[in-house]
C-alpha positions in Angstrom: 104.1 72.5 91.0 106.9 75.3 90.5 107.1 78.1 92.6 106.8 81.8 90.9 108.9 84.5 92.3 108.8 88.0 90.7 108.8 91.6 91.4 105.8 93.0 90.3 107.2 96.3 89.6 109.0 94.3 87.1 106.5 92.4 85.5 104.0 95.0 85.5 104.8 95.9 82.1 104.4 92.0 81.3 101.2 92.3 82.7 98.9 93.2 79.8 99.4 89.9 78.2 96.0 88.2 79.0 96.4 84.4 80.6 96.3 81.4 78.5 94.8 78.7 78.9 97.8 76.6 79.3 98.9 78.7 82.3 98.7 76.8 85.6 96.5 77.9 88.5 100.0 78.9 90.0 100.2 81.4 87.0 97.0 82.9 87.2 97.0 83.6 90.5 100.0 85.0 90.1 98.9 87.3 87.1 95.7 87.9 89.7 98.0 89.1 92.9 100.0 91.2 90.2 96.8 93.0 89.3 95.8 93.8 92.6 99.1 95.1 93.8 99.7 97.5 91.0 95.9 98.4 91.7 96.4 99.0 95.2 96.1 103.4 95.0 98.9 103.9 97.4 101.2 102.1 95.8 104.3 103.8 94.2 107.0 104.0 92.6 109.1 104.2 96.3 107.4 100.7 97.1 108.9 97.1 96.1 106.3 94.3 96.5 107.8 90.5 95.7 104.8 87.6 95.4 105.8 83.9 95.2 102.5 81.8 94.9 103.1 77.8 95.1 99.4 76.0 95.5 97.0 79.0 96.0 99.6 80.1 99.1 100.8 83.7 98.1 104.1 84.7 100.1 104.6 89.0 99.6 108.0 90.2 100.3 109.6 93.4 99.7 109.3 97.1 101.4 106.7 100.0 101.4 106.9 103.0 103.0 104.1 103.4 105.4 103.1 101.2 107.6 98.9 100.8 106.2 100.4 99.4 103.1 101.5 96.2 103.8 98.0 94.9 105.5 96.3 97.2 102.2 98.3 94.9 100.1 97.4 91.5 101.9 93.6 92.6 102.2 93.6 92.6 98.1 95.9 89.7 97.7 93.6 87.5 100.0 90.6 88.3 97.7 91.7 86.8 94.7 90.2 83.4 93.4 92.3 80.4 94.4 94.6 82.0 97.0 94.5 80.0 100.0 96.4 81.8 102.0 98.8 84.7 102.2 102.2 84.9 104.2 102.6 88.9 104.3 106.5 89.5 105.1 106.3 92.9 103.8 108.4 95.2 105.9 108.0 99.0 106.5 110.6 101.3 105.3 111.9 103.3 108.6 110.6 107.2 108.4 114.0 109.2 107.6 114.1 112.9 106.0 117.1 112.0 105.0 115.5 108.9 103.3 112.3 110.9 101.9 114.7 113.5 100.4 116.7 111.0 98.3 113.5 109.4 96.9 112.0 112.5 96.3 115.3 113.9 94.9 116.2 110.8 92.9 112.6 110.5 91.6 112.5 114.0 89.7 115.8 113.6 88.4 115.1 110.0 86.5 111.4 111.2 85.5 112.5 114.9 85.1 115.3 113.6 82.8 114.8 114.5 78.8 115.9 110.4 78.4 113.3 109.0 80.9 110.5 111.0 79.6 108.2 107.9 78.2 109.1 106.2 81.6 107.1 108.3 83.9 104.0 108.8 81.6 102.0 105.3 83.0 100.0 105.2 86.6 103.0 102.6 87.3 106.2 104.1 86.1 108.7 100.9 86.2 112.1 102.3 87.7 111.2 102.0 91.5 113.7 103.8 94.1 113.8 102.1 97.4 115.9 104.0 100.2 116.5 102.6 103.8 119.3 104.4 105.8 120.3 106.2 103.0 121.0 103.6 100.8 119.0 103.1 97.4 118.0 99.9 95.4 116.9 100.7 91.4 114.2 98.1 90.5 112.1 97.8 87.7 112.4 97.7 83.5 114.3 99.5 81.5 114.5 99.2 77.7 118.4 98.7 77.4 121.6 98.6 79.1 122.4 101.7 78.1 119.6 103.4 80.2 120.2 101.0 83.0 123.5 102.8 83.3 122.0 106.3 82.5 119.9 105.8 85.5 122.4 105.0 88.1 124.5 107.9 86.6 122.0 110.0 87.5 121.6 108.6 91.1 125.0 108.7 91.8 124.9 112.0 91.7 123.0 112.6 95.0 125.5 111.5 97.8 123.5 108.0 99.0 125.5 105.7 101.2 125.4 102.9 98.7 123.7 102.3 95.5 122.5 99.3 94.1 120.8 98.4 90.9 118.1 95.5 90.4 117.2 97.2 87.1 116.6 94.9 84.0 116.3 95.6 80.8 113.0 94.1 78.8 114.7 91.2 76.8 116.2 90.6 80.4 112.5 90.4 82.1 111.3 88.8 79.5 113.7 85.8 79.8 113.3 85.5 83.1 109.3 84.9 83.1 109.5 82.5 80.4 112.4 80.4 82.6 109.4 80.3 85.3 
């Protein structure tokens, strides 16, 4: 069976599509741990979870930033139909003021922006900002290349050590689930 690796930040705008009956169990217990991550109430828009499910065996990767989420996350995960077991490699996000001020900072100016408006209106806005040691990762969906670059303009703009951007556009996301 093939393996399914994802962010679920992501896919989570892939997410209302319901699953077909040609999906394989891999794929619905994908869709399933999906559910329950972007369910879980304390995660946001500062958190990357990864889940890779290959015969009901759920890894989670990625980084949160307090240290209650990652066994929050696992406690869903392990309750969904068909998982067999979960390997929870989430790491915790060291506590820096430094680090809370960029994601706060970097946060208000994407959402606060007049061209990311309709971005920040769901419970799961897709542009994630992760920061550890001052440097920032941009995850998440955007509609076009054009504000992929319009969102690292704007994070440029607040003195981080290094920025790097994960963002992809929809036709981009879209591509890459149907390759899986």
């Amino acid at each position: 069976m093939r393996s399914l690796l994802a962010a679920c930040a992501v896919v989570a705008m892939m997410s209302a599509t319901p699953a077909f009956a040609g999906d394989s169990p891999n794929e619905q217990i994908f869709r399933a741990v999906e559910r329950e991550v972007l369910k879980y109430p304390f995660f946001t828009i500062f958190d990357s979870v990864h889940a890779t499910v290959h015969d009901g065996v759920v890894e989670l990767t990625g980084k949160v930033t307090m240290p209650y989420k990652p066994g929050g996350i696992e406690r869903r995960v392990v309750k969904v139909p068909g998982v067999t077991q979960v390997i929870n490699r989430i790491e915790v996000l060291p506590v820096s003021p430094f680090d809370d001020s960029l994601r706060v900072g970097i946060a208000r100016a994407l959402y606060g922006s007049p061209h990311f408006v309709g971005y920040g209106l769901g419970a799961n806005p897709p542009i994630h900002v992760i920061v550890e040691h001052g440097r920032v990762t941009l995850e998440g969906v955007v509609n076009n290349d054009v504000d992929r670059r319009i969102a690292q303009s704007i994070v440029s703009t607040f003195g981080a050590f290094r920025i790097t951007s994960e963002l992809k556009t929809v036709a981009e996301a879209r591509a890459e689930l149907e390759t899986l």
